[in-house]
C-alpha angles and dihedrals in degrees: 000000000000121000114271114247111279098018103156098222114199095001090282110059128076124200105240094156149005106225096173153014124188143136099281092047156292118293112198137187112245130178120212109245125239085029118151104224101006120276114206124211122183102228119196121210124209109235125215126170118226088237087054112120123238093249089050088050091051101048086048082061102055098039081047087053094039079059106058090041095056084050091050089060099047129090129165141123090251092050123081111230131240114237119171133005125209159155120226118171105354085300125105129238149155136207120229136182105284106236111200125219135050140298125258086237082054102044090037088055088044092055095049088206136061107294130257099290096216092045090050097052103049081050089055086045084062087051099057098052086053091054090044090058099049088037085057090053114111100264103016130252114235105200093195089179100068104144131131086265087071099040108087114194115207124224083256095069098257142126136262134176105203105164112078087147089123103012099131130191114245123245120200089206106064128074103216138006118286082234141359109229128155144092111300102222084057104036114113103224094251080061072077090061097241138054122223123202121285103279097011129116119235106228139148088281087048113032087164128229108323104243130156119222114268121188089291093073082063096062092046079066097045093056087045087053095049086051096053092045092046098040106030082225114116100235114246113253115271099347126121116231115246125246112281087011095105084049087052109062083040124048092172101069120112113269120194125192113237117178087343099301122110121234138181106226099203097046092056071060107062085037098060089044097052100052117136100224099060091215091070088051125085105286095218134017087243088065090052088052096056095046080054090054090059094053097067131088109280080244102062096035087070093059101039094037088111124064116248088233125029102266106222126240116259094244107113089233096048126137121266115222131180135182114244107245138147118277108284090215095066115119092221133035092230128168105278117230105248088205116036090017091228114149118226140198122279109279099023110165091185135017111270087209103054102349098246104165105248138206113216116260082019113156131187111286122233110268125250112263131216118204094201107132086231117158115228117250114246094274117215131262105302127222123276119222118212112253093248104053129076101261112097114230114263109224117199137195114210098284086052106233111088103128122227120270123255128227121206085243092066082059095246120133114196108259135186091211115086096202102067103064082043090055096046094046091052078059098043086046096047089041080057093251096142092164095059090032086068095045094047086054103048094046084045082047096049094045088055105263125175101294107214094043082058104043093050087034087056090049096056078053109057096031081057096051094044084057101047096063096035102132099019095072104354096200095048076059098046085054107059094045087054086060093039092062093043087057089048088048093041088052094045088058082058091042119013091180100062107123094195094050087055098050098048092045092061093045088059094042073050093051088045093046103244093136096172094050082043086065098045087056096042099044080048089058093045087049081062093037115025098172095047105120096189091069087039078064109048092047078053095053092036091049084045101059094040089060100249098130091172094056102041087044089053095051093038092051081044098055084043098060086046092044109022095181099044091135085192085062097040085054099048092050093048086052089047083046089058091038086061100039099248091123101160086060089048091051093051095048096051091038082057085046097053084042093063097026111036087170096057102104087183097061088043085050103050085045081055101053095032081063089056089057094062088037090250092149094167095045084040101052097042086055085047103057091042077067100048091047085064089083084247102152084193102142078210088084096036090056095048096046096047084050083057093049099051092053082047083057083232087136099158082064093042097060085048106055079043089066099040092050083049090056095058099038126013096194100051105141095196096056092037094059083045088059088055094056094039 
């Protein structure tokens, strides 16, 4: 039985939706408390039914465990991650990366037809990159559930795979599969755990040759699932489709003349997939991919002919390379922050996280690179990740800088050039990939590689990673930013001029709360870069926080005159203007925020509360719910709104911005003195 609405799972989720029920368990939709604005993870819950034996019980376990350490090892753009194992009630779960967007089950059953040819096979395209990667682990990974039902597609159009529930390693050794699981329509014959000769029928009398699914099952679904996206027909099980079928059902599909015969492209396709001996089928998902390829318009082939992300080669101990790109778990495809990451929401004008002024589709540039044969200093004891989150586990000699070692399953190969496990840890940082972006580093920084670049390279790491988990274990947070500062300190004793260092730097000292420290750091970035309005802002904000109005007001008037439209700026001062009681300041300057940023629910929050300061409930409420139609869940705005609405003695509203504030937030002072006067 599914979760009720609003459960709070391991202290720190809370259940917002149920996004699935099957056999193998429920998936829900949580969202990370004490997240500003919310953070979504999809969680899965083991099943198992009260009438289930003990040895039943047992063997659920272990597949459910199999199936957090094959995600742990897997890192890609089309997969979604693991993220945090745990154990709530007696019951097992895990958190994952949450993927927006719907299901092609879903969107199939939405469209109530075959979908759109050329869409659909660049999807399967996508696919296809994602099975060559887990086809290219040591030893393989074998999906075996691969159906519309397990493909999610985003709201920007890509794929991701989302069900390992019965994915299995495979193992040269076996005969046959341990056990035969998936979903029958889209199960190849050897899913049965044997393969009977072509036109016979397996039975009791002829169970068939004992054989266990290889990477080519995989592609058997993947032509079934091709057939159901491009027919609206469910295929038969086990069956391959005849020649013209697959035309048949639809009409639509590009057709191309060869030797004067006409042929439908995508349906040789399916066909060649589908093919009962697996021999006869594509023997790797690259080589289906191509074949896709092939399919589309001239026109488009030209545009899609690379993969969106580097396909790896077959060799167990092959590279793996990924192309940078934003999280594709984001909910937005927002600007990204070149010089903190951060992504923020669609139509940014400047990063929420450090201010930087940002250019929409904007990624991290590449770091500068010295070229000085310096040795790194022995850096100190890193921080140690607990086993269960993401972050791999640095492992350290005396001096403090061995890397780990890497196993072929993690996809590294041993080089003598430096530069190669720098370059692919820039990608895995910038894809987001902070556990493997430690690891690239530290192997780049014991082969010799360029020492500033990984030092400051290793503190966007680790400050990354702290971020990424704040909230979810504060002090696994704490510490990592703790080691990200110590590698910024450790690369400005190689280059004391280096403005980024500084910065980032400040903003860790920020994130720990050394604010004086924060401010050293910060007034030593704007001595290298004097015009630079993002660091303006953070001495503002810093200033701010430590109490010194004069001064914050001073650098924030300062950025302002550099950046007259920096709505982060606008809003802080506005903040510093009520703090101070010149309100009517505070209130010109945010109505000149919202001007420029609609969007900004921060800047409509502090006008709202900056009205309440003059007792302006009506001002103040209509500022208030502009915030709230941002789509900002902060309880900030729900407190406040339910404290106008009681001096408006709209007290049925009141007690309902009260709940939802304590919904979001049980300890909210401001709504738990309300309840007292409701």
């Amino acid at each position: 039985m599914a979760l009720p609405i609003g459960t709070i799972l391991d202290g720190k989720f809370k259940v917002a939706q149920i996004l699935g029920e099957g056999g193998m368990g429920t998936v829900y939709k949580v969202e990370q408390l004490g997240t500003n604005p919310p953070y979504y993870y999809a969680v899965k819950e083991l099943l198992i039914s009260s009438n289930t034996s003990e040895e039943e019980r047992n063997q659920s376990i272990e597949r459910f465990n199999k199936e957090i350490a094959l995600l742990r090892s897997l890192k890609h753009p089309r997969i979604a991650a693991l993220m945090l194992p745990f154990q709530d009630r007696g019951n097992y779960y895990f958190a994952m990366e949450f993927v927006p967007g719907r299901s092609l089950e879903k969107i199939l059953e939405d469209s109530k037809g075959p979908l759109p040819e050329e869409q659909t096979i660049k999807w399967m395209m996508q696919v296809c990159e994602a099975l060559s990667y887990i086809h290219s682990r040591n030893p393989p990974i074998i999906l075996r559930d691969l159906k519309p039902g397990n493909i999610m597609i985003t709201p920007d159009n890509e794929v991701q795979l989302i069900d390992f529930g019965i994915a299995r390693r495979f193992d040269p050794n076996k005969r046959t599969n341990t056990e035969n699981l998936g979903t029958i329509s889209y199960a190849s014959p050897e899913h049965l755990g044997s393969i009977t000769a072509p036109g016979q029928r397996r039975s009791a009398h002829n169970p068939g040759r004992p054989v266990q699914t290889d990477a080519r099952a995989d592609v058997y679904s993947l032509g079934a699932t091709l057939y159901h996206l491009l027919t609206n027909y469910e295929p038969d099980p086990i069956q391959t489709p005849a020649p013209g079928s697959v035309l048949a059902k639809n009409p639509k599909l590009l057709t191309r003349e060869v030797n004067g015969k006409r042929i439908c492209p995508v349906e040789q396709v399916i066909i060649k997939a589908m093919q009962q001996e697996r021999e006869q089928r594509f023997q790797s998902a690259d080589a289906m991919r191509n074949a896709l390829l092939s399919c589309l318009p001239a026109e488009v082939q030209a545009r899609v002919a690379s993969p969106t992300v580097q396909i790896p080669a077959m060799s167990p101990a092959a590279t793996v390379v990924v192309k940078a790109q934003p999280s594709l778990s984001a909910p937005a495809s927002g600007p990204v922050c070149p010089r903190c990451g951060f992504q923020n929401r669609p139509g940014a004008k400047f990063c929420k996280r450090d201010g930087y002024q940002l250019v929409q589709g904007a990624v991290p540039p590449p770091q500068t690179r010295t070229h000085q044969p310096i040795q790194a200093r022995p850096a100190r004891q890193p921080l140690q990740a607990r086993s269960s989150s993401i972050l791999a586990r640095p492992v350290t000699n005396s001096r403090g800088i061995q890397a780990r070692p890497v196993s072929p399953s993690n996809g590294a190969t041993a080089t003598r050039d430096p530069m190669i496990p720098y370059r692919a840890g820039l990608q895995y940082l910038n894809s987001k990939n902070y556990a493997e972006a430690v690891n690239q580093f530290k192997i780049s920084q014991a082969q010799g590689g360029p020492v500033y670049d990984i030092l400051y390279s290793l503190g966007r790491a680790y400050r990354q990673y702290g971020l990424s988990v704040r909230g979810i274990d504060q002090k696994l947070s704490q510490e990592n930013m703790k080691y990200a500062a110590e590698q910024f300190e450790e690369a400005l004793r190689h280059n004391s001029s280096a403005f980024n260092a500084h910065f980032q730097l400040g903003m860790c000292y920020r994130d720990l709360e050394l604010l004086t420290q924060a401010v050293q750091s910060f007034k030593k970035a704007l001595s290298l870069a004097p015009d630079d309005a993002a660091v303006y802002y953070q001495l503002g904000l810093t200033s701010l926080e430590q109490g010194s109005y004069r001064d914050a007001e001073s650098y924030l008037r300062e950025g302002m005159r550099l950046s007259p439209e920096h709505v982060l700026m606008m809003v802080t001062l506005g903040r510093l203007y009520s703090e101070t009681r010149r309100v009517p300041e505070a209130i010109e300057v945010l109505r000149r925020a919202v001007k420029a940023e609609p969007e900004s629910w921060d800047a409509w929050y502090q006008l709202g509360r900056a009205h309440m300061r003059m007792k302006e409930w009506k001002y103040a409420v209509s500022a208030l719910e502009r915030a709230r139609q941002t789509g900002s869940q902060s309880p900030l705005i729900y407190s406040s709104l339910a404290n106008c609405y009681l001096k408006l003695n709209r007290k049925a509203e009141a007690r309902q911005m009260v709940d939802e504030t304590l919904k979001r937030d049980r300890n909210n002072t401001e709504a738990l003195r309300l309840v007292k006067q409701l």
